[in-house]
MDTraj code that builds the backbone (N, CA, C; nanometers):
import mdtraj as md
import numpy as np

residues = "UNK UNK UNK UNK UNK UNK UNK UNK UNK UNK UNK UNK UNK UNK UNK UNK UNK UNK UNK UNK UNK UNK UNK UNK UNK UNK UNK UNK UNK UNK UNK UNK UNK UNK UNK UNK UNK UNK UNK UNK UNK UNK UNK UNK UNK UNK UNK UNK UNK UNK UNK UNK UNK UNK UNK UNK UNK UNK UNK UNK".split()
xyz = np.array([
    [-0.4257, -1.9562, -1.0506],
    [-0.5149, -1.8905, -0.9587],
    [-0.4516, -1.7602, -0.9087],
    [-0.5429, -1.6296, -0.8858],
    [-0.4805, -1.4989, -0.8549],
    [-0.3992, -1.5497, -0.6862],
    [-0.2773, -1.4379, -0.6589],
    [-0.2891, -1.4590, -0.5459],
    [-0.3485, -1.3177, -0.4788],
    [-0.3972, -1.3443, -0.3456],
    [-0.4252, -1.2496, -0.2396],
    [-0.3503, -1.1224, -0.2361],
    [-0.3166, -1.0248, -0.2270],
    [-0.2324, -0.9267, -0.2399],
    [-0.2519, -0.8446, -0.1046],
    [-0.1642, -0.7677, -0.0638],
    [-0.1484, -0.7011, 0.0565],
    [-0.1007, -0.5915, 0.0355],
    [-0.1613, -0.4645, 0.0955],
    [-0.1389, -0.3485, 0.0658],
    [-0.0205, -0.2841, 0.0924],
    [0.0823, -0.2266, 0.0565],
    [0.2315, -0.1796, 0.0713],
    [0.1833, -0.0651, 0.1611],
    [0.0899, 0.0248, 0.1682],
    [0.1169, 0.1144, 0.3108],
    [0.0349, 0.0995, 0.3701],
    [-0.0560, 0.0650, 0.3725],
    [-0.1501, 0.0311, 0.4872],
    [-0.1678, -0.0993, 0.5597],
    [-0.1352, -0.1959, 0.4802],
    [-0.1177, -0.3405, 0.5480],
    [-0.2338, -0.4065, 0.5669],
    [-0.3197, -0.3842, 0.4343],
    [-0.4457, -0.4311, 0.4580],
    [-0.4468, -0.4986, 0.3500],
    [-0.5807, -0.6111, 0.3582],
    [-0.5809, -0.7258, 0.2507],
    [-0.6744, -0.6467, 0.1109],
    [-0.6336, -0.6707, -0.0040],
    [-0.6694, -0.5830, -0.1174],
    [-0.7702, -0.7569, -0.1940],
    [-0.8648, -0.7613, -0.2360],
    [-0.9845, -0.8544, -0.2918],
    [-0.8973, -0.8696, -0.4172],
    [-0.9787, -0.9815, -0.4826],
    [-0.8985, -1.0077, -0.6174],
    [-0.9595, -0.8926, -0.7051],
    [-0.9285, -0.8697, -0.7776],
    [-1.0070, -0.7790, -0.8909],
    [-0.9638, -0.6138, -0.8842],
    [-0.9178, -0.6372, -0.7582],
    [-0.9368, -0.4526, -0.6744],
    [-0.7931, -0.3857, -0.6841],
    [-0.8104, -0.2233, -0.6844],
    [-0.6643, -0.1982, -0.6132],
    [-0.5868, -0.1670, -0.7038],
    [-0.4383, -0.1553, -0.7095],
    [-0.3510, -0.1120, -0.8624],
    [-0.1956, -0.1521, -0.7869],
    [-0.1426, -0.1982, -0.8751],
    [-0.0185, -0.2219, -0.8925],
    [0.0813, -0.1789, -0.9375],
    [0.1740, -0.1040, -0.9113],
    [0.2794, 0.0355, -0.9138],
    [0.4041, -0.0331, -0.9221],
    [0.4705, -0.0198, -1.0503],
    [0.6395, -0.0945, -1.0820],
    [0.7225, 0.0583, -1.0961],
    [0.8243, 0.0494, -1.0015],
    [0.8798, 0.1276, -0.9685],
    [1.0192, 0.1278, -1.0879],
    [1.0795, 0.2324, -1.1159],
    [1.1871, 0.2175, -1.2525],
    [1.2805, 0.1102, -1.2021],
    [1.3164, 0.0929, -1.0021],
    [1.4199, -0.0107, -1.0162],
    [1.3525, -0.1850, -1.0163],
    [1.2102, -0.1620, -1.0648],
    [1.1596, -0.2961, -1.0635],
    [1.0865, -0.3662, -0.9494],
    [1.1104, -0.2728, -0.8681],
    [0.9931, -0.2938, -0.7121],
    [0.8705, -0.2773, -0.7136],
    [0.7941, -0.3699, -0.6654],
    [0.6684, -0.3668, -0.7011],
    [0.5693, -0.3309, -0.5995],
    [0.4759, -0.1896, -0.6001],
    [0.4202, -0.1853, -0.4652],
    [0.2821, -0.2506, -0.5271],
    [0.1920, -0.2794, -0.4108],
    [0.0427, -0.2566, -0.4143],
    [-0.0423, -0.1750, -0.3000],
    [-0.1459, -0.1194, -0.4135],
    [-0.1949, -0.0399, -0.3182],
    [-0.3547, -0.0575, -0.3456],
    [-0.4430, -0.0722, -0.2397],
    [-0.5979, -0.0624, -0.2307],
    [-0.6574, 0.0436, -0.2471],
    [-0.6331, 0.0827, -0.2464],
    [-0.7004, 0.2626, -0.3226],
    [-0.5831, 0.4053, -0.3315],
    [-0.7068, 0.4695, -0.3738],
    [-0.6032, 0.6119, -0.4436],
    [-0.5534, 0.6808, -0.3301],
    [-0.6418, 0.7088, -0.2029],
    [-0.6072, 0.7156, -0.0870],
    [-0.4670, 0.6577, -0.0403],
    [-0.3988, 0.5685, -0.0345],
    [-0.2562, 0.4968, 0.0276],
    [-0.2304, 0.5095, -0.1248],
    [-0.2203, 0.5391, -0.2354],
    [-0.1282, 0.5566, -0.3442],
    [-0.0287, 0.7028, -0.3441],
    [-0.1458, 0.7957, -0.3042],
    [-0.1115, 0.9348, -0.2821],
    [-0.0237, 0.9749, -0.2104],
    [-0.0684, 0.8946, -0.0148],
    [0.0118, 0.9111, 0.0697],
    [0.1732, 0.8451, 0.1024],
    [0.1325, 0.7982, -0.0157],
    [0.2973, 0.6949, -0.0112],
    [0.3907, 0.7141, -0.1173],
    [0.3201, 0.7723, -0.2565],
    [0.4150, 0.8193, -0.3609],
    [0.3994, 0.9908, -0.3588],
    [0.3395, 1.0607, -0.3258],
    [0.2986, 1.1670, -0.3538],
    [0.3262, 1.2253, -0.2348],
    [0.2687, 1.1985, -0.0967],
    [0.2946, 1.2987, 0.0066],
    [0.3799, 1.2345, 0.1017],
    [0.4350, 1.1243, 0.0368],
    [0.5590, 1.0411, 0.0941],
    [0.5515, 1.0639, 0.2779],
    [0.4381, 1.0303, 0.2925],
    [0.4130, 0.9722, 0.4289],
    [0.4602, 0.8586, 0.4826],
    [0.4416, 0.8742, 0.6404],
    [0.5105, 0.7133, 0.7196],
    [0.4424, 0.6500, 0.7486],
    [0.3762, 0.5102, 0.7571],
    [0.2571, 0.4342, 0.7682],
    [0.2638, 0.4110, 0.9082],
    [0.4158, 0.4191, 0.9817],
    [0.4041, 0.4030, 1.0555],
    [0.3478, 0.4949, 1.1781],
    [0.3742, 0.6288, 1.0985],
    [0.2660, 0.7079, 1.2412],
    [0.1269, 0.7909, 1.1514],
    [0.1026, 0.7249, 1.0876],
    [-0.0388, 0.7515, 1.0507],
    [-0.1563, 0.6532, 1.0880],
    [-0.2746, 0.7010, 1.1933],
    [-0.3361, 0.6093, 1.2366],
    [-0.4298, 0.5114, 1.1553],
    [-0.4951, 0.5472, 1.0443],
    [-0.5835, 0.4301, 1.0159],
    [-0.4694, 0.3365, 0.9234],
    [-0.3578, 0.3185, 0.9652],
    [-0.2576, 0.1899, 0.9113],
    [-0.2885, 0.1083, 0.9999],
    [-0.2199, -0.0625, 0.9175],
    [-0.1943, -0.1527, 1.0496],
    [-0.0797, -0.1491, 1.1240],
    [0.0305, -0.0509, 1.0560],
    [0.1707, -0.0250, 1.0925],
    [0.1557, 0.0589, 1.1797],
    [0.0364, 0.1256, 1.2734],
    [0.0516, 0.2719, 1.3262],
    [0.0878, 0.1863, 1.4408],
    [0.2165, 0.2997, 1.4701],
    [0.2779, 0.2236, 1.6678],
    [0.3730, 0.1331, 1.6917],
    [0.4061, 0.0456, 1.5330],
    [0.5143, -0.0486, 1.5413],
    [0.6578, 0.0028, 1.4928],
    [0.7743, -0.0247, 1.6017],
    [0.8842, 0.0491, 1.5910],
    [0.9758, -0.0365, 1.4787],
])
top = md.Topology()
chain = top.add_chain()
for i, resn in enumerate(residues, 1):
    res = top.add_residue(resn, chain, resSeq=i)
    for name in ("N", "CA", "C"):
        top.add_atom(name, md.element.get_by_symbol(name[0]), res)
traj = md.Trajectory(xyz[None], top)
């Protein structure tokens, strides 16, 4: 059975079927729910933590 997956920068729950899965060269595995949090986390290497529509925004 799939499991549930959880989004690596936003902290949101990703549906079965949905979303993309990113293996990093040292073997770390992110997930991400859309192209939106793929961008901001590999590409414009943002902090989830002070970006507001995260669930991380505000936690130290």
């Amino acid at each position: 059975m799939p499991r549930k997956s959880i989004c690596s920068f936003c902290g949101f729950d990703i549906p079965i079927g949905r979303g993309l899965m990113f293996v990093r060269r040292d073997g770390s595995i992110l997930h991400f729910c859309c192209k939106k949090c793929r961008k901001s986390m590999l590409e414009q290497k943002k902090n989830p933590r002070k970006t507001r529509w995260t669930k991380f925004y505000g936690q130290e």
